[in-house]
DSSP file (Angstrom, degrees, kcal/mol; ACC not computed):
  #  RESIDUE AA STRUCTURE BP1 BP2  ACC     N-H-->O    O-->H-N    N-H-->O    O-->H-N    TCO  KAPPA ALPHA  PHI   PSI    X-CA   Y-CA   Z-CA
    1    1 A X              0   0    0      0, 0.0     3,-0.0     0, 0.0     0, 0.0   0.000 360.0 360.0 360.0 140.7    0.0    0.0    0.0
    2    2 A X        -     0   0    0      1,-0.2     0, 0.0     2,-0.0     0, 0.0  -0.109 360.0-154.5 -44.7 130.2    1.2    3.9   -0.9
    3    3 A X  S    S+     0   0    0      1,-0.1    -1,-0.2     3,-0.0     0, 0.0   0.835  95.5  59.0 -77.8 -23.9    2.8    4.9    2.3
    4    4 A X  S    S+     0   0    0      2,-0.1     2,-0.4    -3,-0.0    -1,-0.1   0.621  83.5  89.7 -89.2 -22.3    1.8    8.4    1.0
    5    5 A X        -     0   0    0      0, 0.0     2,-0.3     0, 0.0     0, 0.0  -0.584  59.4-171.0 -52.3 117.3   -2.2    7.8    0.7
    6    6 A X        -     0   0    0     -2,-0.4     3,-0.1     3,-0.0    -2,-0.1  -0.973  27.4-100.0-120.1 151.9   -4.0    8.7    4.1
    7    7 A X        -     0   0    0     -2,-0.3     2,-0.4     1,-0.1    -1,-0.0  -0.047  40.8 -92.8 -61.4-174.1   -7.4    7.9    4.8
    8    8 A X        -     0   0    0     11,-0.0     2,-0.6     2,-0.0    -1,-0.1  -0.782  36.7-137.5 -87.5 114.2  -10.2   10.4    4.5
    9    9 A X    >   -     0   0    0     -2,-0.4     3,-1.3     3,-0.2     7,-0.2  -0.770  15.1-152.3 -68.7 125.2  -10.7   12.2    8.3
   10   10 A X  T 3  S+     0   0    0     -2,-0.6    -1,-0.2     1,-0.2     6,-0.0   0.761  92.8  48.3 -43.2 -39.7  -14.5   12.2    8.5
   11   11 A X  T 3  S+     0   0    0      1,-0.1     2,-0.6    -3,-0.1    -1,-0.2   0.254  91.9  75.2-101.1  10.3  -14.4   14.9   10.5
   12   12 A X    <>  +     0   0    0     -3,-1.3     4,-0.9     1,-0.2    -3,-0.2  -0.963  56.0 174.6-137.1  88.9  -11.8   17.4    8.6
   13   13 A X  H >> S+     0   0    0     -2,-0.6     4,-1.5     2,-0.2     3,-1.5   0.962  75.5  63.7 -58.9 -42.2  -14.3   18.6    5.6
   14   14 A X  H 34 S+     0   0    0      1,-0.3     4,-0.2     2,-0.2    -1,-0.2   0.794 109.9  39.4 -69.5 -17.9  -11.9   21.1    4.3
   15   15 A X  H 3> S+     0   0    0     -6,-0.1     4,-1.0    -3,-0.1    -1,-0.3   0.825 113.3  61.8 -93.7 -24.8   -9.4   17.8    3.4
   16   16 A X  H <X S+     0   0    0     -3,-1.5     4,-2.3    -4,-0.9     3,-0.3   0.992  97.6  51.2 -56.2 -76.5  -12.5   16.0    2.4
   17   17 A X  H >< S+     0   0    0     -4,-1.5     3,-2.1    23,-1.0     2,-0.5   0.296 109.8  46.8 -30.1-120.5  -13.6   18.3   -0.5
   18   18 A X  H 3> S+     0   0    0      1,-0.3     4,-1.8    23,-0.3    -1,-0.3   0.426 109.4  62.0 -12.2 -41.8  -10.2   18.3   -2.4
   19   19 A X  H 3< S+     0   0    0     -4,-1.0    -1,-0.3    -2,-0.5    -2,-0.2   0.815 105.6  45.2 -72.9 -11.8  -10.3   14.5   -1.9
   20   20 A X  T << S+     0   0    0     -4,-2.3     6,-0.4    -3,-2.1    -1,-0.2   0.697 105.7  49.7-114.6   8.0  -13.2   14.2   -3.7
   21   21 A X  T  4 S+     0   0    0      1,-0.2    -2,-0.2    -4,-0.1    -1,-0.2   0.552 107.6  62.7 -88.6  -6.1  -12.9   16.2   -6.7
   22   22 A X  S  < S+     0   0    0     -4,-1.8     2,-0.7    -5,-0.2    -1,-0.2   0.508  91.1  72.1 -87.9   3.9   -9.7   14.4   -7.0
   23   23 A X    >>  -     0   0    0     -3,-0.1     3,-3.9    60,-0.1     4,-1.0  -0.769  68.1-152.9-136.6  97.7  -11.5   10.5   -7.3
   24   24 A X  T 34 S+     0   0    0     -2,-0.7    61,-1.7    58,-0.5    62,-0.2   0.106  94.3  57.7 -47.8   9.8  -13.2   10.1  -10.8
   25   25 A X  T 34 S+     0   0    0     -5,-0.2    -1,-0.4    60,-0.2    59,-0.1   0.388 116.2  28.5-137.4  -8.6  -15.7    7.6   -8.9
   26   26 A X  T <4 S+     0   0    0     -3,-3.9     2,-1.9    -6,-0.4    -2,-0.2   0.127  97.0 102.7-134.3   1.1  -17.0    9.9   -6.2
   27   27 A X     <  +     0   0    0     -4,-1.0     3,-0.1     1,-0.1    -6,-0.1  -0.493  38.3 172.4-108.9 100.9  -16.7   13.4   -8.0
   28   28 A X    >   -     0   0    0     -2,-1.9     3,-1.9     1,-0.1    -1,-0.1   0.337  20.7-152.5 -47.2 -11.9  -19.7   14.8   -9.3
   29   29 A X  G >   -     0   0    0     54,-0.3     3,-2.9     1,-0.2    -1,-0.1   0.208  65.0 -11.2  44.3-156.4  -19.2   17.8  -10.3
   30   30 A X  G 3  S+     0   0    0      1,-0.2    21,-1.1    -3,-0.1    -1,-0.2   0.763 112.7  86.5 -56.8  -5.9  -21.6   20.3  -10.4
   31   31 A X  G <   +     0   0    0     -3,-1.9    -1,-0.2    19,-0.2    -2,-0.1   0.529  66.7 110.4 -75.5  -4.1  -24.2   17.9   -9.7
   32   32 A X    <   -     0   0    0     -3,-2.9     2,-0.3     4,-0.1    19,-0.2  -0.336  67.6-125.6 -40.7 145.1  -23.4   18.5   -5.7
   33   33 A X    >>> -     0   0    0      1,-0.1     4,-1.9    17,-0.1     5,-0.5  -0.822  20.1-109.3 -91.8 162.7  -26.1   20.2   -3.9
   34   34 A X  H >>5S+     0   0    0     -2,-0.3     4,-2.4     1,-0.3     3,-1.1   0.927 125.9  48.6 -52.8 -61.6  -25.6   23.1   -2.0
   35   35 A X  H 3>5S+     0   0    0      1,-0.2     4,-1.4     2,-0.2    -1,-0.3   0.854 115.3  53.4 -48.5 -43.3  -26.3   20.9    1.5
   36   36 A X  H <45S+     0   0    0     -3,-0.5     4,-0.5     2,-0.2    -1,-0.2   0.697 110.7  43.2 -46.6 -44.7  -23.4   18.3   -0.3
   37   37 A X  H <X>S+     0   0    0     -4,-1.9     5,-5.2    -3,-1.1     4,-2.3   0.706 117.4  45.5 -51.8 -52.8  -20.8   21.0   -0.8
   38   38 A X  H ><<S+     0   0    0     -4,-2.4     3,-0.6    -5,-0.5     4,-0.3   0.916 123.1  34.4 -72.8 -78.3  -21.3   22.5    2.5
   39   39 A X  T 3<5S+     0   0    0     -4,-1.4    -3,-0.2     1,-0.2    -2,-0.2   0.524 117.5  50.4 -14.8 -32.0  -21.3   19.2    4.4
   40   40 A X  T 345S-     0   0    0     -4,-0.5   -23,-1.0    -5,-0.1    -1,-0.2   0.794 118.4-106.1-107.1 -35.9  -18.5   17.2    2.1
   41   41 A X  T <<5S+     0   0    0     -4,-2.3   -23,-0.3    -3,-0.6    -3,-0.2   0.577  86.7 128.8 108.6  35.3  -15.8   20.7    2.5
   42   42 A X    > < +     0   0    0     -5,-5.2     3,-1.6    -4,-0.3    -4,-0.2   0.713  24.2 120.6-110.1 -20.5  -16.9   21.5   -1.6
   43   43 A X  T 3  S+     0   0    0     -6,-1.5     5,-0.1     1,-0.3     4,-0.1  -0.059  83.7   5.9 -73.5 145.2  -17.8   25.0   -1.0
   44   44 A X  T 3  S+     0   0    0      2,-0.2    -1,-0.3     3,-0.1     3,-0.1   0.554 113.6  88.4  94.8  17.1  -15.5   27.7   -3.3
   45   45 A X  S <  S+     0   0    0     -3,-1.6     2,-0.4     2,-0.1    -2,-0.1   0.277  92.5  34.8-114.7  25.3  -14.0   24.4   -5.0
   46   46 A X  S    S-     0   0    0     -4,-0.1    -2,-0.2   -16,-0.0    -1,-0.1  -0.994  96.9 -84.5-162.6 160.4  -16.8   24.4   -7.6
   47   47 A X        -     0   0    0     -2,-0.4    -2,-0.1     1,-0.1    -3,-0.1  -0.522  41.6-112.4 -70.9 163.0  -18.9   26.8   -9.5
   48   48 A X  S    S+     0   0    0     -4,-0.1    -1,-0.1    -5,-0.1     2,-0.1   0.644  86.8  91.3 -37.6 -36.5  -22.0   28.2   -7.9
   49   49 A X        -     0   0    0      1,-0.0     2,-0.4   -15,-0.0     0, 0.0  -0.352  67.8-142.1 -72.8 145.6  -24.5   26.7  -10.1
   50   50 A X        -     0   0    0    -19,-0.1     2,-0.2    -2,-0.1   -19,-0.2  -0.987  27.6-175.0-116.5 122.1  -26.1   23.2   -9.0
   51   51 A X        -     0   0    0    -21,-1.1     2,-0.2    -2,-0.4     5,-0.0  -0.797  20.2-134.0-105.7 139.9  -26.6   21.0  -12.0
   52   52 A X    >   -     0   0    0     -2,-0.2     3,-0.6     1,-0.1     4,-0.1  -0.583  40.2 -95.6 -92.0 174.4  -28.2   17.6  -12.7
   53   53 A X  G >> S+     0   0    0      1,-0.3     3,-1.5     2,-0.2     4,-1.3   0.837 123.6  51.2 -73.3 -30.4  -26.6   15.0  -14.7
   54   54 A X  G 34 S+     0   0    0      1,-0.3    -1,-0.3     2,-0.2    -2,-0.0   0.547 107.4  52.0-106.6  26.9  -28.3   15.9  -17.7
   55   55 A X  G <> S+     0   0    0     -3,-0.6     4,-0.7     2,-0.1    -1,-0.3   0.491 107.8  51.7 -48.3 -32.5  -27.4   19.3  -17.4
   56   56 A X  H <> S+     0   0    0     -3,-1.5     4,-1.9     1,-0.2    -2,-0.2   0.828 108.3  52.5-115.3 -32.7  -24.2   18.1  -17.0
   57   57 A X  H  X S+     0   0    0     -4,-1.3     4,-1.4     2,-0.2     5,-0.3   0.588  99.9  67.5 -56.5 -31.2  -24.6   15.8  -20.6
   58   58 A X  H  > S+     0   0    0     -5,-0.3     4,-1.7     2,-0.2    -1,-0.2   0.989 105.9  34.1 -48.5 -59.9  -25.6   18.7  -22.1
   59   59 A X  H  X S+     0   0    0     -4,-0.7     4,-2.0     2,-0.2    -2,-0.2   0.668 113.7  54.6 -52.9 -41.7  -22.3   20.2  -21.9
   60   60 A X  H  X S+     0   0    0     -4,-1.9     4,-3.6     3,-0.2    -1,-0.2   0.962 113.1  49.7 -67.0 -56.4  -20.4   17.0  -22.2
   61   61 A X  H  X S+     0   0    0     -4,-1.4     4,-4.3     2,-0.2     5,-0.3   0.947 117.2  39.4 -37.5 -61.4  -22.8   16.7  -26.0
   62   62 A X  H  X S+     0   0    0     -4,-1.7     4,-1.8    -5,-0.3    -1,-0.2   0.990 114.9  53.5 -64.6 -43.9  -21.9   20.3  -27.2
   63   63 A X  H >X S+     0   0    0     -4,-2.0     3,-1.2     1,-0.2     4,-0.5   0.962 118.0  39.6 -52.3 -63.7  -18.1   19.8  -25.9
   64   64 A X  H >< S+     0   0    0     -4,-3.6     3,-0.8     1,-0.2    -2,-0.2   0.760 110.3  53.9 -44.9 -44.4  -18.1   16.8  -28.0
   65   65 A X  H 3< S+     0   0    0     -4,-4.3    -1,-0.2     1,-0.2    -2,-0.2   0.534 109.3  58.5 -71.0  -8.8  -20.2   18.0  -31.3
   66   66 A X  H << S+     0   0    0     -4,-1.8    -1,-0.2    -3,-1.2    -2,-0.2   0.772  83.5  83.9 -88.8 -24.0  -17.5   20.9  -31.3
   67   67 A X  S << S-     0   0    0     -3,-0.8     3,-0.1    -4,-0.5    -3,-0.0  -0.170  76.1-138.2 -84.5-178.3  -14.5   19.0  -31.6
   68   68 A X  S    S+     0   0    0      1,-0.2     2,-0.2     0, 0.0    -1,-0.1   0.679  73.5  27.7-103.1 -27.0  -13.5   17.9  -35.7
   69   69 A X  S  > S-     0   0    0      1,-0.1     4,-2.1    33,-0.0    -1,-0.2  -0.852  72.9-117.5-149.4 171.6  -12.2   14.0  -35.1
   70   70 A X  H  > S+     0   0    0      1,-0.3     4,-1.0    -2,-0.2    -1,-0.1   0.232 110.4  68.5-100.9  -7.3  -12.6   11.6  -33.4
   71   71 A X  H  > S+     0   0    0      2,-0.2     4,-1.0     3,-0.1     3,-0.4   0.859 105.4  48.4 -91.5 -59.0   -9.0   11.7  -32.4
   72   72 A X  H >> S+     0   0    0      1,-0.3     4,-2.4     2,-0.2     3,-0.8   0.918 107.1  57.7 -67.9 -36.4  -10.0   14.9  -30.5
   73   73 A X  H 3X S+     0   0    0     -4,-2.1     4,-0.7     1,-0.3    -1,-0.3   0.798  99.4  56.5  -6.6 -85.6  -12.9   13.2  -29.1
   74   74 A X  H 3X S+     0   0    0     -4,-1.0     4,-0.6    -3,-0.4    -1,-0.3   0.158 104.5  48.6 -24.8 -32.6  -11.1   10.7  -27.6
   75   75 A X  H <X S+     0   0    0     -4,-1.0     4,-1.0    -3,-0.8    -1,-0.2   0.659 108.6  56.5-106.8 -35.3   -8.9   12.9  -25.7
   76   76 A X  H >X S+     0   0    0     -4,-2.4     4,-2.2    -5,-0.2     3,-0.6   0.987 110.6  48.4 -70.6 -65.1  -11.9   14.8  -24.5
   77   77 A X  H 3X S+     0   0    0     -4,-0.7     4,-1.4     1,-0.3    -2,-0.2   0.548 105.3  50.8 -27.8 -53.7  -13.2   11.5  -23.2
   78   78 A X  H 3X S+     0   0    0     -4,-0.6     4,-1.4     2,-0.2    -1,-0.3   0.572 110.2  58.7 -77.5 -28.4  -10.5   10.3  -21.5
   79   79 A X  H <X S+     0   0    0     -4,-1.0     4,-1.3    -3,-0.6    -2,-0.3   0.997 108.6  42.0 -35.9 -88.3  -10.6   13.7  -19.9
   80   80 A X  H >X S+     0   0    0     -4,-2.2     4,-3.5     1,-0.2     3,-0.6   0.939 105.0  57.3 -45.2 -69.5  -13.5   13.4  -18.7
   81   81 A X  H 3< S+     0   0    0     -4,-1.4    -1,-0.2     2,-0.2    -2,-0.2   0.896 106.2  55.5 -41.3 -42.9  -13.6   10.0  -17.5
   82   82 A X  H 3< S+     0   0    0     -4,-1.4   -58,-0.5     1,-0.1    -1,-0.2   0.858 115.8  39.2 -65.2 -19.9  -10.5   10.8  -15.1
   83   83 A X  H << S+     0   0    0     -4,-1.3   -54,-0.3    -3,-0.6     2,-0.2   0.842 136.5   5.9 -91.8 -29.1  -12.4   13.7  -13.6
   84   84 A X     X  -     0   0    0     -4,-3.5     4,-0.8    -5,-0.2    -1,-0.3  -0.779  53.7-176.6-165.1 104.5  -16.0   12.2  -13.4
   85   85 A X  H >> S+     0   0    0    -61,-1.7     3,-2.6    -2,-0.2     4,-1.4   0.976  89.3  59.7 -75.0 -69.5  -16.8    8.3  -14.3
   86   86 A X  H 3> S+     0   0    0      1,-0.3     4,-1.4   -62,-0.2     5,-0.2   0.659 103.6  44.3 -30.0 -59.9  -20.3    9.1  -13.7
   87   87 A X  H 3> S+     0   0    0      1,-0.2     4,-1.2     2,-0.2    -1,-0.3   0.695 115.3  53.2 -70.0 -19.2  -20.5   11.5  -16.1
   88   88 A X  H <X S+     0   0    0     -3,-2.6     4,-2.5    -4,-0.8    -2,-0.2   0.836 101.5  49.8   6.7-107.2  -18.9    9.5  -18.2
   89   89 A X  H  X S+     0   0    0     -4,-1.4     4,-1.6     2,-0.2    -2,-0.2   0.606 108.2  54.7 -40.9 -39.0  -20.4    6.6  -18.3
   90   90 A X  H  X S+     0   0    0     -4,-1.4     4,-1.4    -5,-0.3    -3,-0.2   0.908 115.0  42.9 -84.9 -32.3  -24.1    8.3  -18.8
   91   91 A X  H  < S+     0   0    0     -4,-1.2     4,-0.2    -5,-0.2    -2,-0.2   0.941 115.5  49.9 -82.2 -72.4  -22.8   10.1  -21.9
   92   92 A X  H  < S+     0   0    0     -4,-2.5     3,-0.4    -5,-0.2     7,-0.3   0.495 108.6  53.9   4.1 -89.0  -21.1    6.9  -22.8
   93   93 A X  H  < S+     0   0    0     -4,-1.6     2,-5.9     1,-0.3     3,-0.5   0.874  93.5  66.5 -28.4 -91.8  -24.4    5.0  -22.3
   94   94 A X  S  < S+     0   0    0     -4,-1.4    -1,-0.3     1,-0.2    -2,-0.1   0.301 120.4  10.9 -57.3  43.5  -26.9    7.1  -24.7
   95   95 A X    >>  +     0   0    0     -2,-5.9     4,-1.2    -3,-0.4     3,-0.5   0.073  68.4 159.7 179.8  72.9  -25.3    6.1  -28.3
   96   96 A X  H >> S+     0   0    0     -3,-0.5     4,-1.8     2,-0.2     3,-1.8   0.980  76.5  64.9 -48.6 -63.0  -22.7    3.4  -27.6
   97   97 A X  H 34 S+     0   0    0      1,-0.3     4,-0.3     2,-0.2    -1,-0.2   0.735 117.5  32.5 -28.3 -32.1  -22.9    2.5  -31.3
   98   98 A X  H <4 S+     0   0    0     -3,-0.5    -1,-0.3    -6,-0.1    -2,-0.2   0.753 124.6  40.4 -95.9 -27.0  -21.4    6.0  -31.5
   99   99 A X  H XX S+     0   0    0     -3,-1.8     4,-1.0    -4,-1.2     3,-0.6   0.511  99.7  64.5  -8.9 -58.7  -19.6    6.3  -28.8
  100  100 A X  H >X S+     0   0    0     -4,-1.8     3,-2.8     2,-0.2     4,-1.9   0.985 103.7  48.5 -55.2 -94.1  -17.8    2.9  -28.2
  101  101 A X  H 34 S+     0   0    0     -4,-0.3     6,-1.5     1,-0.2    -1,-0.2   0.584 102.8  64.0 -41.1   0.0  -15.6    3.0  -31.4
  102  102 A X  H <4 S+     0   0    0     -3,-0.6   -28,-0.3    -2,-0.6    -2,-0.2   0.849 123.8  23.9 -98.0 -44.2  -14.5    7.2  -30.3
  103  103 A X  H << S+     0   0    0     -3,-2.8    -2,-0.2    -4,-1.0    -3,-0.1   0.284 130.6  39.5-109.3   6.2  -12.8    5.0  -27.0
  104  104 A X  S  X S+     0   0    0     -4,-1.9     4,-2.7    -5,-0.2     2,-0.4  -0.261 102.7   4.8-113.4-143.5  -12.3    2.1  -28.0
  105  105 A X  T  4 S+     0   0    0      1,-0.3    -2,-0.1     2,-0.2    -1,-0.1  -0.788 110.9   6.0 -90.7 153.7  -11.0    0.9  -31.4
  106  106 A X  T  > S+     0   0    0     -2,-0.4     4,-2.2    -4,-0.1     5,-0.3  -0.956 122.9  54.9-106.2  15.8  -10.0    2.2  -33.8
  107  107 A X  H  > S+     0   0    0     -6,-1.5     4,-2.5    -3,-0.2    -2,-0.2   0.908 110.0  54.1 -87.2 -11.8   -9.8    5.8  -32.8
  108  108 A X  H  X S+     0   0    0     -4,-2.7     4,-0.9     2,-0.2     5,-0.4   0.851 108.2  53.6 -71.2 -34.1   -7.5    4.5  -29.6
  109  109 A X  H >> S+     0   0    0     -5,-0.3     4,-4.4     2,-0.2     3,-1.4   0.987 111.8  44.7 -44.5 -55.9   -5.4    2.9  -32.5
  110  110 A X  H 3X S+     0   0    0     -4,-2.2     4,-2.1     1,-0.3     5,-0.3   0.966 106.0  54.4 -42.9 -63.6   -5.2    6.1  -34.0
  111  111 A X  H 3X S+     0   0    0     -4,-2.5     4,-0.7    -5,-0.3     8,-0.3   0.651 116.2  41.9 -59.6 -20.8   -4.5    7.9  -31.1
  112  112 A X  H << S+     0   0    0     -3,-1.4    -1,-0.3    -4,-0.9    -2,-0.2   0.767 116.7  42.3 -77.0 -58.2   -1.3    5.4  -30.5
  113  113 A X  H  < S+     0   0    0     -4,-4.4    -2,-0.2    -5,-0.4    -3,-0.1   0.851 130.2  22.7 -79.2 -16.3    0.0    5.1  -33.5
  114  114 A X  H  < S+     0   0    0     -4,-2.1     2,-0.4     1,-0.2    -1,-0.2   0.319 103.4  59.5-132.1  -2.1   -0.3    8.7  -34.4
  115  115 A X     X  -     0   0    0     -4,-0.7     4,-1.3    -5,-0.3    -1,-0.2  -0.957  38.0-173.1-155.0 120.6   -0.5   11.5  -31.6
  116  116 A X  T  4 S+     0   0    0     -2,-0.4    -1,-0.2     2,-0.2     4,-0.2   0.787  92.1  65.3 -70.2 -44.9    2.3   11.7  -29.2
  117  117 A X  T >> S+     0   0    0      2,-0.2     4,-2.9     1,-0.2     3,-1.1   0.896 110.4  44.3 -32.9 -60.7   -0.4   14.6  -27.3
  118  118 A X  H 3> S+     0   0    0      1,-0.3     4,-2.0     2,-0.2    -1,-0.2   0.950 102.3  58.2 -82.4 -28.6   -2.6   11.2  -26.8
  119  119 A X  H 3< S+     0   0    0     -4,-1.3    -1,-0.3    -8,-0.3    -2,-0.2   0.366 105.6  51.5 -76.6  17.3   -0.3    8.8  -25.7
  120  120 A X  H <4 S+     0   0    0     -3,-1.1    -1,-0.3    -4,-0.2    -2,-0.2   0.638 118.7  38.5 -96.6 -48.9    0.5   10.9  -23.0
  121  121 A X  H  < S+     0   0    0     -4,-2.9    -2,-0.2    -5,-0.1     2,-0.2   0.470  90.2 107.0 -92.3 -10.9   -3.2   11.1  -22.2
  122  122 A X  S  < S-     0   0    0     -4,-2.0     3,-0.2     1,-0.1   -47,-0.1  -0.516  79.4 -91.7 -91.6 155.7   -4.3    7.7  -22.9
  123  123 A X    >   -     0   0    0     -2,-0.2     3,-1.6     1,-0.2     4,-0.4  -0.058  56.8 -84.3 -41.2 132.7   -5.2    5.1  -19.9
  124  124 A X  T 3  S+     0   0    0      1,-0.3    -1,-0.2     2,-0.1    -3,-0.0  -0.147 116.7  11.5 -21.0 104.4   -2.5    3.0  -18.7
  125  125 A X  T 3> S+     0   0    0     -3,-0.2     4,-0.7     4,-0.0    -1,-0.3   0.578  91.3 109.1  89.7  10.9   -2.3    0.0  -21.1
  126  126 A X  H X> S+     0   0    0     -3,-1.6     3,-3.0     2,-0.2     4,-1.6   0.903  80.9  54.0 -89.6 -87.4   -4.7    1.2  -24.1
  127  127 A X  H >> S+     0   0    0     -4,-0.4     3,-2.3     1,-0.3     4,-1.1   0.564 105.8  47.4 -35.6 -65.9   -1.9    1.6  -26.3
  128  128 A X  H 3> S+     0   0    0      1,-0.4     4,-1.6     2,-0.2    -1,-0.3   0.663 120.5  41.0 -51.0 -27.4   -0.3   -1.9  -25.9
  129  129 A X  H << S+     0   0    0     -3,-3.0    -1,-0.4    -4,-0.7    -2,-0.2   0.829 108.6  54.8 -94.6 -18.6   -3.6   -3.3  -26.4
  130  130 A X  H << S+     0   0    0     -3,-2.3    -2,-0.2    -4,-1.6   -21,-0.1   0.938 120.8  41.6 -69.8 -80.2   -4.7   -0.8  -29.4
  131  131 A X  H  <        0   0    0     -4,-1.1    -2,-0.2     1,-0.3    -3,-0.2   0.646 360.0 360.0 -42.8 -55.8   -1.1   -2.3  -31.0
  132  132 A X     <        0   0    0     -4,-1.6    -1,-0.3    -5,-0.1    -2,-0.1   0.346 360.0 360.0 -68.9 360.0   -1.2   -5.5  -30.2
């Protein structure tokens, strides 16, 4: 185990917040509520506004229909997914057919064989299997 991990004090919000916009599996984003922010040690770490998730899919949709390739997508994706699996996951989830091949193959081939930018950004082990 990381000698350098310490648990979470329950009782020390202000180390709480930080810890949880930092763990892609518990951070929510704007989709806190105000009592969740005050309570978890989130307030000033986030914008004002309280959003649902599909407010939050809105944004993730437009961010995505603005980029050119699929390449760029991808990078957006993987972005995302480090920052918020939840959010993630639902945009994932309405158009796999569309969706899937932008983080899986072949644009993760692409992104290997062809952008130095992505193989810096891509998940631990996605190249070696996009190559293999």
């Amino acid at each position: 185990m990381d000698s350098s991990i310490q648990p979470l004090d329950p009782n020390n919000a202000a180390a709480i917040g930080p810890a949880i916009l930092e763990a892609p599996r518990l951070n929510k984003g704007t989709a806190f509520t105000h009592d969740e922010r005050a309570r978890l040690g989130l307030e000033g770490l986030l914008p004002p506004a309280v959003e649902t998730l599909e407010r939050q899919v809105e944004r993730v949709l437009t961010h995505l229909d603005a980029k050119t390739t699929d390449l760029e997508r991808y990078i957006y994706f993987i972005d995302l997914a480090d920052r918020n699996e939840t959010l993630f996951f639902k945009t994932l989830s309405l158009d796999p057919a569309k969706y899937i091949p932008i983080v899986y193959d072949p644009t993760i081939a692409d992104a290997c064989l062809t952008s130095p930018m992505a193989r810096s950004t891509a998940a631990p082990g996605a190249c070696i299997s996009a190559v293999r």
